[in-house]
Structures are given as structure tokens and as C-alpha cells.
N, C-alpha and C positions, 0 to 999 in steps of 0.2 A: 504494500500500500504506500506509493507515491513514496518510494526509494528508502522504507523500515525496513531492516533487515536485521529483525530478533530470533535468534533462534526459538524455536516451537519448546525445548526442552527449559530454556530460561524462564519465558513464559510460565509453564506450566507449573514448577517451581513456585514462582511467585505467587499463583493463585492459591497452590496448597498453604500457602505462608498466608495470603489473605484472607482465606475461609476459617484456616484455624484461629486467626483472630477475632473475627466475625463473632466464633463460636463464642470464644473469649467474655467479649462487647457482652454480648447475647446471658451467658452468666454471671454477670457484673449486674448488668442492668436487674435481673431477677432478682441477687442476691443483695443490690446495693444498701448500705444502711441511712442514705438519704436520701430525699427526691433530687440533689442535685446530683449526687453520684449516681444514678438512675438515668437521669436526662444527660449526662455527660457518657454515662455508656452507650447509652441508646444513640446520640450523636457518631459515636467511634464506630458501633455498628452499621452506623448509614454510609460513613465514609468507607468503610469497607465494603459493602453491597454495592456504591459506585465504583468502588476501584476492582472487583469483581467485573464488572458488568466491562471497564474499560481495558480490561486483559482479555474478558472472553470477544471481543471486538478487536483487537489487535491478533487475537490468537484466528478468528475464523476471517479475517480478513474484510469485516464490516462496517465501513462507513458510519451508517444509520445509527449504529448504538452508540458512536460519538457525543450525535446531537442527544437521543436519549440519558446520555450521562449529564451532558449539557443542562439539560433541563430540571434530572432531578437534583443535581447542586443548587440551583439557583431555587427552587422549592425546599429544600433543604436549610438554607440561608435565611428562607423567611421561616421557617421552621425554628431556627435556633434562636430568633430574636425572641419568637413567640413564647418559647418556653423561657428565656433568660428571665423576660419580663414576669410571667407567671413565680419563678425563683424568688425572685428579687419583691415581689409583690407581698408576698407570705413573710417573707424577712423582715420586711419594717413594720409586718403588722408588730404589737405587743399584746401580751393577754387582755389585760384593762379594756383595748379598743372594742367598740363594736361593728356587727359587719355591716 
């Protein structure tokens, strides 16, 4: 693809190194003992399902999941504001206040 030339076996390598992270992310986020360490896992596992998604696109020689990858970063992005805000919202409550 337009003059990459990765070997298939590098590749393939690295996906096993991304999924088992994935996994990782994945029981983090289950087991985390905060909602931020939760939403920071769950963030590390979306970075990895995109970088998943842009190895198996490099690996079958696909364009298309480029933009795909493209796309869910940038939903991702708004995804990560969305939750910092919800973090940070529960933070400054104090017990006292009411909702």
C-alpha cells in the first residue's frame, strides 16, 4: 500500500502484543477501584481496538479501515472529554451539597 513495506510477521507480532493488552485494559477496567481508573482503562482499551483495527488494515492491505480508524479516534476524543467532565463533576461535589 502506496510503497509500506512491513513484513506480515512484524505485523502480526504486534497485534498479538495489542490484543493482549486490550485484554489487559479490559480487566482493569472490571476490576478498577475507581470510576477514574475505570474510564482510564476503558480509554487504553479503545486505543487499543483502534490500533487493532489499524494493523489488521495494514496487514490485509485496506484503505477503508484507515478512515474507519479515523473516525473512531475522533468519537473517541469526544468520548474522553465527556467522561473527564462527568470525573471531575463528582469531584467537586462535597457531601453537604445537594443534587
Amino acid at each position: 500500500m502506496n510503497g509500506i513495506n512491513v513484513p506480515e510477521t512484524v505485523v502480526d507480532i504486534a497485534l498479538v502484543f495489542v490484543v493482549i493488552g486490550v485484554f489487559a485494559a479490559i480487566v482493569r477496567a472490571a476490576i478498577g477501584p475507581s470510576r477514574a481508573d475505570r474510564i482510564v482503562a476503558a480509554e487504553l482499551g479503545f486505543i487499543g481496538a483502534v490500533s487493532a483495527i489499524l494493523l489488521v488494515a495494514l496487514r490485509l492491505d485496506e484503505p477503508v479501515l484507515f478512515d474507519f480508524a479515523l473516525i473512531a479516534v475522533l468519537i473517541g476524543f469526544l468520548t474522553t472529554i465527556g467522561l473527564a467532565r462527568l470525573v471531575t463533576r463528582d469531584v467537586r461535589k462535597t457531601p453537604g451539597d445537594s443534587p
